[in-house]
Structure formats: C-alpha cells, structure tokens
N, C-alpha and C positions, 0 to 999 in steps of 0.2 A: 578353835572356834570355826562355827563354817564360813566360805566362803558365800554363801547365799544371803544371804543375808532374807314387808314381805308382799311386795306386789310378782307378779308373775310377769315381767319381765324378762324376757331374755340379755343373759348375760354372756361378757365375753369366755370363751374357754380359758382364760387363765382366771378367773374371778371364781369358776369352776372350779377349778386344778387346787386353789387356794382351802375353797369349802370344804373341797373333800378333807383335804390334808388336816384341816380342823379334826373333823369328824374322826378320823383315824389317830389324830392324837400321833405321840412317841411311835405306835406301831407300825406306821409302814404306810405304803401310797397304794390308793387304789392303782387296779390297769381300766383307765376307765378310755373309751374311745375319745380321740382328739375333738371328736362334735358335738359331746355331749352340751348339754345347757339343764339353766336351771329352769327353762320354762317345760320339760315335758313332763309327762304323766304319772300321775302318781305311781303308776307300776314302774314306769323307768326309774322314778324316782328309789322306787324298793330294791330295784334292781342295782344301780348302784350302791347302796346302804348295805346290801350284801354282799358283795366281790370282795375278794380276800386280796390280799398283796400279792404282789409280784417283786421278782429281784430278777437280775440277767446272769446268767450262768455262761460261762465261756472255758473252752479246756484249756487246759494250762500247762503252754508250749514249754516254760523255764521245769517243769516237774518231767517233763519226756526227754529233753535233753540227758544226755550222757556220757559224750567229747565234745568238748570245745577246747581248741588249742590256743595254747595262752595267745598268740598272734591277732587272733579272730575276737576275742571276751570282752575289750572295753564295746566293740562295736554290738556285739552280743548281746550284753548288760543294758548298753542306752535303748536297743528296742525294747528287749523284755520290757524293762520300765514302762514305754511309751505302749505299749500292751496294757498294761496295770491301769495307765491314762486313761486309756482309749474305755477302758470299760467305766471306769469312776467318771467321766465324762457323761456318756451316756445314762449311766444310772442316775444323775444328777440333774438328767433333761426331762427322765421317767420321776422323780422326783418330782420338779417343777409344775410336770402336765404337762409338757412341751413334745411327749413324746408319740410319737404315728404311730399306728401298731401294723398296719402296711408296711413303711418304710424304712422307720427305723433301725430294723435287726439287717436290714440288707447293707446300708451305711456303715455300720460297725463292721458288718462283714467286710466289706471294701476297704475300710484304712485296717480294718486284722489282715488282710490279705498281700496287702500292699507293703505292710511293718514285717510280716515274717517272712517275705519273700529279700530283706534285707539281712534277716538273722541266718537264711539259705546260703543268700550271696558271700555275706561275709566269712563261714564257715567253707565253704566249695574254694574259694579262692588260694585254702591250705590245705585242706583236707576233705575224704567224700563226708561229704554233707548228708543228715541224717534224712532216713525215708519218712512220708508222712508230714511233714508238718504241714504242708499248704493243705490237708484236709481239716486243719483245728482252726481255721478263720470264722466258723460258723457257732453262732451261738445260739441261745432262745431264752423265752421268760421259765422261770421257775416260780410256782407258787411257794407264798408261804405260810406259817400257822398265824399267821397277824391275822385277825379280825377288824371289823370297825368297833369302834369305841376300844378297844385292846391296849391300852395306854401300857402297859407294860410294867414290869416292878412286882414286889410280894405283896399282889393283892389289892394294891393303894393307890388312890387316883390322886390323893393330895399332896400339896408343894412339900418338901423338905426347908426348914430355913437354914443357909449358911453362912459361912462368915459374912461380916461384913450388914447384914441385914439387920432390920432392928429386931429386938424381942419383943413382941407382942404384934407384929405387923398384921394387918388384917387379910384372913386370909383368903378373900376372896378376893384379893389386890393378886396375893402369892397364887393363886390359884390360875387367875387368867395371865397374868406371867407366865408360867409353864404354856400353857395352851401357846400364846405368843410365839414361844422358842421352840413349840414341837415342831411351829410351819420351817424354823430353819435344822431340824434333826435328822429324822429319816427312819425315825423309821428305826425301829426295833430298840430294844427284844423284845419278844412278846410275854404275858403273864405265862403262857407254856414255858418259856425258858428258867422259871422261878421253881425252887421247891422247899418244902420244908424241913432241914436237915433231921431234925427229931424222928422225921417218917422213913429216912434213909435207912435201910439195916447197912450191919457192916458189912465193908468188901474189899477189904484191903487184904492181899496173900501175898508174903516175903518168901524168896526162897530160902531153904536154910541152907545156912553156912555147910561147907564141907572137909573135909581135911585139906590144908592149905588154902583153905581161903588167908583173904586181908582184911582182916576185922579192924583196921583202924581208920581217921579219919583227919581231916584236915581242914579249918576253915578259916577265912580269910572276911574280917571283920573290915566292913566298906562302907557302912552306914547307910541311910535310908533315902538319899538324891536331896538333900537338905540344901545343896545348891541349886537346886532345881534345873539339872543338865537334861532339858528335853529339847525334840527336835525330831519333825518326823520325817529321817532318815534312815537309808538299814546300810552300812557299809558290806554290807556281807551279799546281798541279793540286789542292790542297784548303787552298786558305786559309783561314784561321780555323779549322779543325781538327786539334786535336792527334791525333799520331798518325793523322794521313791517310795517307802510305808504308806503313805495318804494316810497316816492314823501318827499319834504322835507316842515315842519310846522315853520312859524313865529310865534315866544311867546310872549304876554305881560301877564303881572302880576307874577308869581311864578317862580322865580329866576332857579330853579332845575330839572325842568320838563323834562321827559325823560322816558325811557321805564321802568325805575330802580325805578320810583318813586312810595313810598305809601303812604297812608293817612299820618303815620308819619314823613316821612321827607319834606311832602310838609308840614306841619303843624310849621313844626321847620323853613323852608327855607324865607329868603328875599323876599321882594317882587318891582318890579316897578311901584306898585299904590302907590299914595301918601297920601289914606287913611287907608294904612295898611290890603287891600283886600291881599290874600294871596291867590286866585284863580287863577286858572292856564286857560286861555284863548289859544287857536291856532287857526290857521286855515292854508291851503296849500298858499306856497309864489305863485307872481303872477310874472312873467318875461319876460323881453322883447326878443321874439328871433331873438336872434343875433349872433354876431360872438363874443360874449362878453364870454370870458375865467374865470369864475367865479371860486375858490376853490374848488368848488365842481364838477368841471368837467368831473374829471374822480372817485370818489365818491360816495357811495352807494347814493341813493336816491335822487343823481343829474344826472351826465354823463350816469351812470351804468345804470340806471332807466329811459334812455332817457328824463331827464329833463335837459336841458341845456338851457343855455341866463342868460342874466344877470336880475339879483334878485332885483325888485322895493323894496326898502324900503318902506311902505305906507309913506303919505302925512301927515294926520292923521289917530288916530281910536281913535272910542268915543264904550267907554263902561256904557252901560247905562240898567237900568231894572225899567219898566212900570205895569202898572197895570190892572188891568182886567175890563170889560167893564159892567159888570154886579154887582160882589160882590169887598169886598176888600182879599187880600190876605192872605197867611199864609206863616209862614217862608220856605224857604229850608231846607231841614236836610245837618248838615255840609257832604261834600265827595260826593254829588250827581254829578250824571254822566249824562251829556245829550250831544246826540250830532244833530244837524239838516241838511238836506240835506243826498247824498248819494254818495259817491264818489266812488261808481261803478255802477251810475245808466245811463251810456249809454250803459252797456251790461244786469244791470237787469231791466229796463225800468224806469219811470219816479216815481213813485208813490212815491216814499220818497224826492224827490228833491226838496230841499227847498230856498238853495242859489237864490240872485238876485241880476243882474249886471243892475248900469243906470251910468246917467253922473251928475255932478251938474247943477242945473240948470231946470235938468227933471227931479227928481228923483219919479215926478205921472206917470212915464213910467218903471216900471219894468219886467225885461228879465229872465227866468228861463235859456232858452235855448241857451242863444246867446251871444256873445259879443256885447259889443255898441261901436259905433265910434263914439268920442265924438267931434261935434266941439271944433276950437281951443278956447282957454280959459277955456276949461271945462275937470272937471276930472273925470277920473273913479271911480264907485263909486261899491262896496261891502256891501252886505247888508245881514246878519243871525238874520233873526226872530226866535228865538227859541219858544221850546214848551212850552208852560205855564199853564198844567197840571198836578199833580203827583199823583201817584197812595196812597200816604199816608202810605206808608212802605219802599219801596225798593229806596236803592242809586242805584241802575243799575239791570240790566235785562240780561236775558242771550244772547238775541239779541241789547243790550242797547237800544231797541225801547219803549218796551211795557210797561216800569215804568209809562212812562210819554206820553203826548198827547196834541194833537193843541187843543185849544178852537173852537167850531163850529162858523160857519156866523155869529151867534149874540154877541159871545165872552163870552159864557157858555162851563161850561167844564161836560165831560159827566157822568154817573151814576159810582161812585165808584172812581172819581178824584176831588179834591181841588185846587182852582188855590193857584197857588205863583208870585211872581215876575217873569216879563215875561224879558226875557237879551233880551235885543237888541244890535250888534254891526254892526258898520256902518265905512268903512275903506275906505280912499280916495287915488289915485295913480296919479301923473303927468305923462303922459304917452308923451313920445316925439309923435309929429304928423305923423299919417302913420306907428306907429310902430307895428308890430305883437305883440299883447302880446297873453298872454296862462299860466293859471292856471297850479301848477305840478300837477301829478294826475299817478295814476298805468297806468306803460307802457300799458298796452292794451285800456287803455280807454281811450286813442289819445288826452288828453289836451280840452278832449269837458269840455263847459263851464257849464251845465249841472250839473259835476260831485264833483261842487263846496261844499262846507261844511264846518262846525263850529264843533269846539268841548270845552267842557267847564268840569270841574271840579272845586266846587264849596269848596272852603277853610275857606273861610271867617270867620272869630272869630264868636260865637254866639250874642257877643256886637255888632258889626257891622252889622251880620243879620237882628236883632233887631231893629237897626238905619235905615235899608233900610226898612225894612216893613211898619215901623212908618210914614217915608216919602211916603212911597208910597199910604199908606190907609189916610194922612190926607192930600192930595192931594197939599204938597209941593215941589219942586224942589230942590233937595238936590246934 
C-alpha cells in the first residue's frame, strides 16, 4: 500500500471565469482576458462566445534526457515530477480564470527554470550534464478544437444514469447535474475526439510471419482490478512521488504497486494472476462523465486533477505476450520497464503514441486519435501493443524510451536490439449508449484520447520467464 496516504451589472472576474465555464460545458476553458466582465457589449460579449480553448504546452525535459546516472535519478525524478506540477498547477489557475495572460506564461517560466536548473545540478555533479535543457523553461497557450457549447461525447448532451441513482430520475435534475460537475472538469474531449466506428474502413496490417518466426503465445490470466487497486502514481516515471500521473491508474497483476514500490517489494508482493506472474500491469482508468460522485472526487488525481465521472471497471483485460514475426525470442531481464504510448502527446505531438481504441466486432478498424462510438451491442475496446525490442542491457532509460523499440514493417528489430516477447493487452469496457466517456490524463491534456498509454514492469519469476519463452518460440498457446 502507499505510503501517501440578468441585470447588467458588473461582475467579479471569478463570477466571470465561472459563466464561461458553464457555457463551455466538459469542453474546455475559454482564454478569456483576466478583465473581462459581464457588463460589456454585446459584441464583447460575442467575442467571448467565440474563443476556442486553450491548454499550456511545455517541452518535455524527462523525453530529451538520455543519461542520467543512477547517483543523480532519485533527484532527477523528484523535479521531473515537480515539472508535471508546475504545469497541472497552472492549467488549473487557466481553468479557474484566475489566469493573467501577461503574466502568467512568465511565472511558470521562472519555477520551470529554477526546477530544471536542479535536474542540471544534480546530473554535473557526476557526470557532464546534457546541452539545452535551460532553453525548455518556456512555454505558451495551445489552442484547441473545443468550442463553446462543445460538451463533448458521441454527439449527446444528456446525463448518462449510473449506479447508484434512481431509475426514472428526472432528467432535468440529471441534466444540471452534469452542467454542476463540468465547472469542476476541464475540459475536454471534445465532440471532434468521437467517431463513428461503422464509418471507420479497416486499417489494421500484420506483418507476416517468416521462416523461423515464434508463432506462439502466452498469457497470463489477472483478472479485471475487481479490487479496485487504483492510485494515481506511476513507479516507473516519478517514483517516490505520490500522485506523480495527476490522472489515476487501474492495476492488474502486482498486489502493491505504487510510487513506493521497488524491485524488492514487488518481488516479495502477491499477485492477481493466477499463474503467479508478479508483474505489475496499469494503465489510466476510463470513465464515464457524469454526474457520478466517485471517491475520488475531490482527490488528488481524480476531482483535484480534473478527472471526474464515474470509473468503468473494464469488462475484461487479457494479458497476453506474442512473438516475433521473423526470429524467436529471448527472455526479458526480470524488473524491465517499458511503457508504450504517450500521455502527453497532445501538447508534445503524436510521435510516441501508441494506445488504440476500436469496438468489438471491428477491432481491423483501429483509432490512435479518437474515440469510437460503438453500436449497441458492442464494446469498447483498448488496445497496448508494446515494444518488442530491447536494447540487451538496460531495465530502463533515462527517458524510459530508448532501452527498447517497435519492430520495423517486417517485424525485425533494428541493429543493436533482440526481440523478446512482445505484451499485448487488450481491455474491453460496456459503455452505456451515448455515454461520454474520456480516458484520465494530466489536467492540461483535455482527456484526448490520444494521450492513452500502457505501462508495465515486468516481475515475473525467472521459471515463469522461461515457461513464456518456451511457449512462445515453439509456437504453442499457453
């Protein structure tokens, strides 16, 4: 467990800040200047009514790194995190209306300037220290597709009911409900993020197998977080910091997963696979927004973090790892760290984003960027192909990218990598019809779907390694 445990009137600018937020609904926060009021003119007034959202875009010093000596990394790790702060902080003052449009990008610049000249110091003090980072303190607004009124979902501006509520409640009770809980949301996704999977053609391409490939497969039955082991921590990218993700993770497999966790006590810890995998599996919960009052509502890395609605338990998730399409594989080294996808790739762009959303049914239609709306009878489906290359040294990287790597088009891995078993997880959700859902994800990156991701740390006994390999290069189903 963790340690953490309608007169005209002038109004104040937060009454302001408020109004708008109405008016945008789920979608997003106007940039509207700090002076506005409700008393001016009709045209100001239009003017406002039309401004699109904004989100703060900042580079991202933990993806540029590329040594960092074990010496330097706890200190390392605590800025990054306090980076992640710095920006969810802020987004959360442009949230409110609290934010200057003068001053504020300069503030942020000044504590990004001040945190990474620690992530400098502490790297120079064992080793030269990388070029460039004191130019990445500077950030700015990004527009987004959010409109006003843009409430977001397939299509549908009405409440969803969930547990808990009565059947037949009236729904314009449910209705301003929702309105209620958008002023504590933030803001996305927007109706652009929705699509209609039927209108999808297919676009799925396998490589084909080759002479000696590893046609077999191995998976490791962990069931669906029916304990409900959440907690928005990421041990892999800000350890020893609670509430480092700002967005909150579903767990299967390793009983104790947490920002507190190391190789040793995941190694000692229980597990929810029923073959005694002791890998620790997450990924961000998926939720329907609603007016649905979750635990975590007012809660770091739910309410706090602008993630609110209630929390899909997945349907199923199948945890399963494949082989390579050319050679057969080689073990994992126990404690390896991979994560796929990029859950802040709608302010650093797409290049890492890996997540893919279909429905059953079509799953040769898959979406990096979109949500699907799936006809009825059909469920959403979640889909992390991981990398299944490793560099043949390193459990992690100092950016956790560059240990490991995709297989190219033909499912070769490239000079100076060895495949392994490649994870596949595939997570299925019943999604009531019409319901908004929306991936958690850091306040500023609006709940695009995008921003989806896997993360894995790999536990598993070296017997069980062993057992998976085996299965996999003699092309049995295990």
């Amino acid at each position: 467990m963790s340690k953490k445990d309608h007169k005209r009137s002038r109004l104040p600018n937060k009454a302001v800040a408020v109004m708008t937020a109405l008016v945008l609904g789920a979608g997003g926060v106007a940039f509207v200047a700090a002076n506005a009021s409700a008393g001016n003119s009709r045209q100001d007034s239009a003017k406002t009514e039309q401004a699109g959202a904004a989100t703060i875009a900042c580079p991202d010093v933990g993806d540029k790194l590329r040594d960092v000596p074990a010496e330097a990394k706890p200190e390392v790790d605590k800025n990054l995190a306090q980076l992640d702060a710095q920006v969810a902080d802020s987004y959360k003052q442009l949230s409110a209306g609290q934010w200057n449009k003068d001053t504020s990008l300069s503030e942020l610049q000044q504590k990004r300037s001040g945190t990474i000249a620690k992530i400098d110091d502490a790297i120079s003090q064992v080793a030269q220290p990388p070029s460039g980072l004191d130019e990445l303190s500077a950030c700015e607004m990004k527009a987004t597709d959010v409109k006003p009124g843009d409430t977001g979902g397939g299509g549908q501006d009405d409440a969803v009911a969930v547990e808990g509520q009565q059947d037949g409640q009236d729904q314009a009770v449910q209705n301003q409900a929702v309105q209620d809980q958008s002023k504590k949301q933030g803001k996305g996704p927007s109706k652009a993020d929705f699509v209609d999977i039927t209108k999808v053609r297919p676009n799925v391409v396998k490589p084909r197998a080759r002479a000696g490939a590893s046609t077999g497969s191995f998976t490791s039955k962990c069931g669906v977080n029916a304990n409900k082991h959440l907690n928005p921590d990421n041990v892999i990218v800000a350890p020893g910091v609670s509430n480092g993700a700002h967005h909150m993770h579903d767990y299967v497999g390793n009983k104790t997963t947490d920002a507190f966790s190391t190789n040793d006590s995941l190694a000692r810890a229980g597990t929810t696979c029923s073959n005694g995998d002791q890998s620790a599996y997450y990924w961000p919960v998926l939720r329907v927004q609603n007016a649905g009052q979750g635990p975590d509502v007012n809660a770091p890395g739910g309410g706090q973090d602008a993630n609110v609605g209630t929390i899909l338990q997945p349907k199923t998730a199948t945890i399963r790892f494949d082989g390579s399409a050319v050679s057969r594989v080689t073990a994992m080294p126990r404690f390896l760290r991979i994560i796929t996808g990029d859950a802040k790739a709608f302010t650093n762009g797409t290049a890492n984003a890996n997540a893919s959303w279909s429905c059953t049914g079509f799953e040769n239609r898959q979406l990096k960027d979109k949500y699907p709306i799936c006809p009825r009878g059909s469920d959403v489906v979640r889909t992390f192909t991981f990398q299944s290359c490793w560099d043949g040294k390193n459990i992690d990287s100092a950016n956790h990218r560059t240990h490991v790597a995709f297989a190219d088009r033909n499912g070769a891995c490239g000079k100076g990598f060895k495949a392994i078993p490649q994870l596949v997880e595939r997570i299925t959700y019943s999604v009531p019809q019409g319901a908004r859902i929306a991936v958690d994800s850091f306040p500023e990156q609006l709940h695009k779907p995008v921003t989806d991701h896997g993360d894995f740390v790999d536990a598993m006994s070296d017997r069980l390694m062993r057992q998976a390999v085996n299965c996999v290069n003699s092309g049995r189903r295990c």
